[in-house]
N, C-alpha and C positions, 0 to 999 in steps of 0.2 A: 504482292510483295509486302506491302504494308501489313497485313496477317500475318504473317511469316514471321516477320521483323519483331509486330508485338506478340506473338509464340513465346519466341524465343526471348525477348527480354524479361516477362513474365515468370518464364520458365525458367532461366537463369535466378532469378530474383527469390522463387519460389528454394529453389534447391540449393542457393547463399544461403538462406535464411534455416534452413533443414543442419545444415552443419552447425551451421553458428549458433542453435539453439543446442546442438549434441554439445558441442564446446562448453558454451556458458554453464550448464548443467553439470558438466563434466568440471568444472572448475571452481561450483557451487554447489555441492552438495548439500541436503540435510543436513544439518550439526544438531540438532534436537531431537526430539519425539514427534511423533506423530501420533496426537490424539484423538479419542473419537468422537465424535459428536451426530447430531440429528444429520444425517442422512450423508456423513463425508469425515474427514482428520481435519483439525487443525495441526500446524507445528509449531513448536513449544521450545524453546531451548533455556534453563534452569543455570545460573549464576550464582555462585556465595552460598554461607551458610543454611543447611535446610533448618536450621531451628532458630533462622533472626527473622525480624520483622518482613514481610513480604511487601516488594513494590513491581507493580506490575508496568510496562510498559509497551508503551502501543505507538507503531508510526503512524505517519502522513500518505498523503498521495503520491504516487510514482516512487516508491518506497518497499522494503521488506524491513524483517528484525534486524537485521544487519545497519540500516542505519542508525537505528536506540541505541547496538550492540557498542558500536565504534568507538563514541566517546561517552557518552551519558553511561552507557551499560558497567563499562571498565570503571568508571570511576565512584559506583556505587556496589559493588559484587561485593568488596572487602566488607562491607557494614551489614548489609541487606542481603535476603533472599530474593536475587532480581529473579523475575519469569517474562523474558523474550517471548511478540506472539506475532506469526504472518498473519496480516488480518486474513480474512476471507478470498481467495481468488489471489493472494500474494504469495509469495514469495512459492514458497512447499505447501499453503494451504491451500483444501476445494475451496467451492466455491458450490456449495450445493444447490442453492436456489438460482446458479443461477444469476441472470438482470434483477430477481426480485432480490438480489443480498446487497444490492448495493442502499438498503433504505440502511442507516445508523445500528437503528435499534435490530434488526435482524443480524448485523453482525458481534453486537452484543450479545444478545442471546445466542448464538453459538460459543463464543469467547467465555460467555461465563458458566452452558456445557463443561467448556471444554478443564477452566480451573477447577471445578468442582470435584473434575474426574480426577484429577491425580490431590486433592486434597486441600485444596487451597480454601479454607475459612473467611479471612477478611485481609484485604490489600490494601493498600495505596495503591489508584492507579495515576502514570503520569503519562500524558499523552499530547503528541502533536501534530497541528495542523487539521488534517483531516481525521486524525485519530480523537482529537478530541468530543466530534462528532456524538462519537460511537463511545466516548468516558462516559460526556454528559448523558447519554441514552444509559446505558450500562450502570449507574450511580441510580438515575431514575427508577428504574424497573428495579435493581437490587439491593438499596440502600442497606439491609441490614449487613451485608459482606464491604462495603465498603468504607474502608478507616480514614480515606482523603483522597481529595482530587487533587495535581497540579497538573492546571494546563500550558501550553506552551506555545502560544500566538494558535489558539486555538479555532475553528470552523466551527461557529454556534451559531451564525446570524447568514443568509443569502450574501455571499462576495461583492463588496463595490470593485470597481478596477482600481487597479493600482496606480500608485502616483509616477514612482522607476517608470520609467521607457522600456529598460531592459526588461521588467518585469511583465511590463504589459506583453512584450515579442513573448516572452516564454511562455504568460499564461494564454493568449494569441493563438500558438502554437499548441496547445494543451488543450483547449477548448474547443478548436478545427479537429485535430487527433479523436476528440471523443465523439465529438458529433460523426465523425466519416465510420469510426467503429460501433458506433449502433445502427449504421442501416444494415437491412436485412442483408442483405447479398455483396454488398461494396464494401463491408465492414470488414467483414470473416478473409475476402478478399485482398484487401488492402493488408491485414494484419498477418497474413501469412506469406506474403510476396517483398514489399517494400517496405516495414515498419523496420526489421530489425537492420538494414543495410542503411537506412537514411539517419535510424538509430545510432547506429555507432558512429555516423559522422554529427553528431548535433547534440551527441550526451555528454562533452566535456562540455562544451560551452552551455550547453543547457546548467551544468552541476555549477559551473565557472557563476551565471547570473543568478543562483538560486543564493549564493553566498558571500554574491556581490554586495558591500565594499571590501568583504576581505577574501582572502586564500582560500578556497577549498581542504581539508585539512588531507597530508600527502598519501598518496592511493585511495584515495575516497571510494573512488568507484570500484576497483579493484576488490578493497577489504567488506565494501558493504553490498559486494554485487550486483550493483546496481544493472546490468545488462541482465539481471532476471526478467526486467521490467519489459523487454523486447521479446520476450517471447509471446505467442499469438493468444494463448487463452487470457494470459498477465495483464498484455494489454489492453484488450477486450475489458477487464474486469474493471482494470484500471480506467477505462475511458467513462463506464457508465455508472462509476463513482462522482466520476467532476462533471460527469453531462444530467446527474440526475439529483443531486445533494440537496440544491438549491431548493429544489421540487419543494422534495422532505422539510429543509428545514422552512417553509412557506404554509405548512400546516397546520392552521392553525391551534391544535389541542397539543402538538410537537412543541411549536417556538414559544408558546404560552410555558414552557416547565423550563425549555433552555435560556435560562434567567442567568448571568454569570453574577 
C-alpha cells in the first residue's frame, strides 16, 4: 500500500509538473533571437537605438533577462543600445557543457560568442549578483571589447552568510535546492516531480525576501517569468551555479585577477 501511495504521489507530482511547465513556456515565450554559439544558442533580446552606445546586461541567480528587462532594461533602451542575455542553461538559453558551464568564465565565453556574432565591437557590460561573476571573467579574457563594468552587489569573492534571517531562510533554501539537484539520481528526480509544485507555493515569498525591506515591484514574477526557473533542466543549471561558484571563485589564479 505504502508503493502504491508513493506511485501515485510521484506520479501526480511528475505530470503537475509536465503541464505546468507547457504553461509557463506557453506564457513565456522567446522575445529575442536565438544565437549560436560553441555547441548550442544563446537568447538575445535587443533594446534602443542600433547605432547608440551598447550596454550589455547580464542577471543573477534564479533569474532570466527578464529580470535586467523589467526596470533597469526600460529605463535605459531610450539612450542605449541595450542587448538582453539568458545566461547559459537560463531562461531560452542551452546550456552546452552542461555542469561544466557553470564555472563564470565558461559562460563568458559563450556570451561573448554569442555578441560577436550579431556584431557587437565593445560594451558596457552591467551585471548582477551572480552575473557579475561572469562580467568580471568576461572583462578578463576580453578586455579589448570591453568600454566599462558596473557591477551591482556583485559575486566576485566565496559568499559569507547573511546577516537578514529572512535572507539566510532563502539562501538556506537555495543551497539545500542545489545540493539535492546535483546528485546523480535524486537530483534529475527531485527536479522533475516536486520542484515546480512546491515552487509555486514558496516563489512569492521567496521574491517577497529577495526585496525585503521594500515591495516587490507589481507583477514581478509575472512580467519577468520568473516560473522559468521551475522548470527541470533551469533548475538543475541553476542549482550547480550557487552549489559550485564558490569552488571557482576559491581558485586561486581566478580570485587573484577578481580584484574589485
Amino acid at each position: 500500500m505504502a508503493l502504491a501511495a508513493a506511485l501515485v504521489v510521484f506520479g501526480s507530482a511528475a505530470v503537475y509538473t509536465s503541464f505546468g511547465i507547457e504553461r509557463v513556456e506557453k506564457e513565456n515565450p522567446p522575445s529575442g533571437q536565438l544565437v549560436d554559439v560553441e555547441g548550442g544558442r544563446l537568447h538575445l533580446v535587443d533594446m534602443g537605438p542600433a547605432d547608440a552606445s551598447v550596454v550589455v546586461l547580464l542577471h543573477g541567480s534564479s533569474a532570466n533577462l527578464g529580470d535586467m528587462r523589467f526596470v533597469l532594461g526600460k529605463r535605459l533602451f531610450d539612450r542605449y543600445h541595450v542587448i538582453l542575455v539568458d545566461r547559459p542553461g537560463h531562461g531560452w538559453s542551452d546550456r552546452p557543457g552542461g555542469r561544466d558551464d557553470a564555472a563564470p568564465d565558461r559562460q563568458a565565453k559563450y556570451i561573448a560568442q554569442a555578441l560577436q556574432r550579431i556584431g557587437v565591437r565593445r560594451a558596457v557590460l552591467v551585471a548582477h549578483s551572480w552575473g557579475g561573476a561572469v562580467a568580471l571573467a568576461y572583462a578578463l579574457d576580453n578586455p579589448e571589447v570591453v568600454s566599462g563594468l558596473v557591477l551591482l552587489a556583485p559575486l566576485a569573492y566565496p559568499s559569507p552568510p547573511s546577516v537578514a534571517w529572512h535572507t539566510n531562510i532563502t539562501n538556506a533554501l537555495l543551497a539545500q535546492s542545489a545540493r539535492v539537484v546535483e546528485a546523480p539520481v535524486i537530483g534529475p528526480f527531485f527536479a522533475h516531480t516536486f520542484v515546480f509544485p512546491l515552487g509555486e507555493l514558496l516563489l512569492g515569498w521567496t521574491v517577497q525576501s529577495a526585496f525585503d525591506p521594500q515591495q516587490p515591484p507589481a507583477g514581478y514574477i509575472g512580467k519577468t517569468g520568473a516560473e522559468l526557473l521551475l522548470r527541470p533542466a533551469e533548475f538543475i543549471a541553476n542549482g550547480q551555479d550557487l552549489a559550485l561558484v564558490d569552488r571557482y571563485l576559491q581558485i586561486p589564479s581566478v580570485r587573484g585577477r577578481l580584484t574589485l
